[in-house]
C-alpha positions in Angstrom: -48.2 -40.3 -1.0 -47.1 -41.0 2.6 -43.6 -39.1 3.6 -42.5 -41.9 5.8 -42.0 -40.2 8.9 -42.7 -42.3 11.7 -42.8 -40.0 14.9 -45.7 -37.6 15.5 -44.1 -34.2 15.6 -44.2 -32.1 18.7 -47.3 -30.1 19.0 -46.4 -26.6 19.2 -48.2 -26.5 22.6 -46.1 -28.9 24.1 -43.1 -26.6 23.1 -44.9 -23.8 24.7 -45.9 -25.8 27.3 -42.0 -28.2 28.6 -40.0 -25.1 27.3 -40.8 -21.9 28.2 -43.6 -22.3 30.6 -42.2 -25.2 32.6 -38.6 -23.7 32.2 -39.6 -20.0 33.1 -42.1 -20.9 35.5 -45.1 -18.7 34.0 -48.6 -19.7 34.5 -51.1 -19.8 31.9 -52.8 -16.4 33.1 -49.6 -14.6 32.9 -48.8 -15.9 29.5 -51.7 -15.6 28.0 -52.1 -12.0 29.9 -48.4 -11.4 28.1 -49.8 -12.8 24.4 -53.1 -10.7 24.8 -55.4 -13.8 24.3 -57.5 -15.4 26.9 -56.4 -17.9 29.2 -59.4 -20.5 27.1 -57.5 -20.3 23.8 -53.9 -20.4 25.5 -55.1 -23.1 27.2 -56.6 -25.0 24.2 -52.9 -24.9 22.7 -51.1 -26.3 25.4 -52.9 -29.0 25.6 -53.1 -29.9 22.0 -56.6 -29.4 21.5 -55.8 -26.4 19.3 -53.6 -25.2 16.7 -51.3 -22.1 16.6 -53.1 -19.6 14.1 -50.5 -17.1 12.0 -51.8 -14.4 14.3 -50.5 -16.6 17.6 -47.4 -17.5 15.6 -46.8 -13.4 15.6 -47.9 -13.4 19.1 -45.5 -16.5 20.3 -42.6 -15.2 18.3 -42.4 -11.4 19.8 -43.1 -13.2 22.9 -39.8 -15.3 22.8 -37.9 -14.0 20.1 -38.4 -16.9 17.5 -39.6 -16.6 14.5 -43.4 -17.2 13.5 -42.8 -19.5 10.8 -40.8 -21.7 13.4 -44.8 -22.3 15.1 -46.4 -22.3 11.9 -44.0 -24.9 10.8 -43.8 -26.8 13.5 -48.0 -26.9 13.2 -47.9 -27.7 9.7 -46.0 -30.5 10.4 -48.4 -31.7 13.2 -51.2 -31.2 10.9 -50.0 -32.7 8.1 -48.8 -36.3 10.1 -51.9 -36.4 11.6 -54.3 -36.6 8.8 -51.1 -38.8 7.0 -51.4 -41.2 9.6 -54.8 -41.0 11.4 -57.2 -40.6 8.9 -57.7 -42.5 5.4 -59.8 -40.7 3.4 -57.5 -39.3 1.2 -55.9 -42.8 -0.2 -59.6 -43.4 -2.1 -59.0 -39.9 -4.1 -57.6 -41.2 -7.8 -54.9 -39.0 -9.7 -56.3 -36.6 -11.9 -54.2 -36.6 -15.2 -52.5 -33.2 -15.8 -50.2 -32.1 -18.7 -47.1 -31.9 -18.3 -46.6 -28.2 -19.5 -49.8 -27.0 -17.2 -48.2 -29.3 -13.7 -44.6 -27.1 -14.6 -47.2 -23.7 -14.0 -48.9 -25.2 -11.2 -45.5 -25.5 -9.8 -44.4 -22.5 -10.5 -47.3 -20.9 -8.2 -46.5 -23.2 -5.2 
């Protein structure tokens, strides 16, 4: 079930990328020399060719005093538009009937 959102979120890497590399003037060797990670996977990120990993999450939030579920989230919610929105796929699976009583444990996992 689609959650109606109509804009693509902002790619982590573009937030990396307009405001804090842009804004503070840091190449991608010095940042990625900063985040101890080649300047190939930084790279991969800002560009949107990759995603942020919870490891990078740790990395980008120590590096600019955020918080890593603020990447992870904002990657999950790239993720999750993208195949919502570019990909169909998932609209041929069929519901799979589940009681009532074992959906409220399922739940109670999530």
């Amino acid at each position: 079930m689609p959650r109606n959102m109509t804009r693509k979120p902002t790619h982590p890497g573009e937030l990396i990328r307009e405001e804090y590399m842009k804004a503070l003037n840091v190449t991608v060797t010095s940042l990625s020399a900063s985040l101890g990670v080649s300047r190939k996977t930084l790279s991969a990120i800002i560009n949107e060719r990759a995603g942020v990993t919870p490891e990078m999450a740790l990395r980008l939030s120590r590096a600019f005093s955020t918080t890593p579920e603020l990447w992870l989230n904002m990657q999950r919610s790239f993720d999750l538009w993208v195949a919502e929105n570019e990909t169909s796929g998932w609209m041929k699976v069929e519901p799979v009937y589940v009681h009532e009583s074992r959906q409220e444990a399922i739940q109670e996992h999530a």
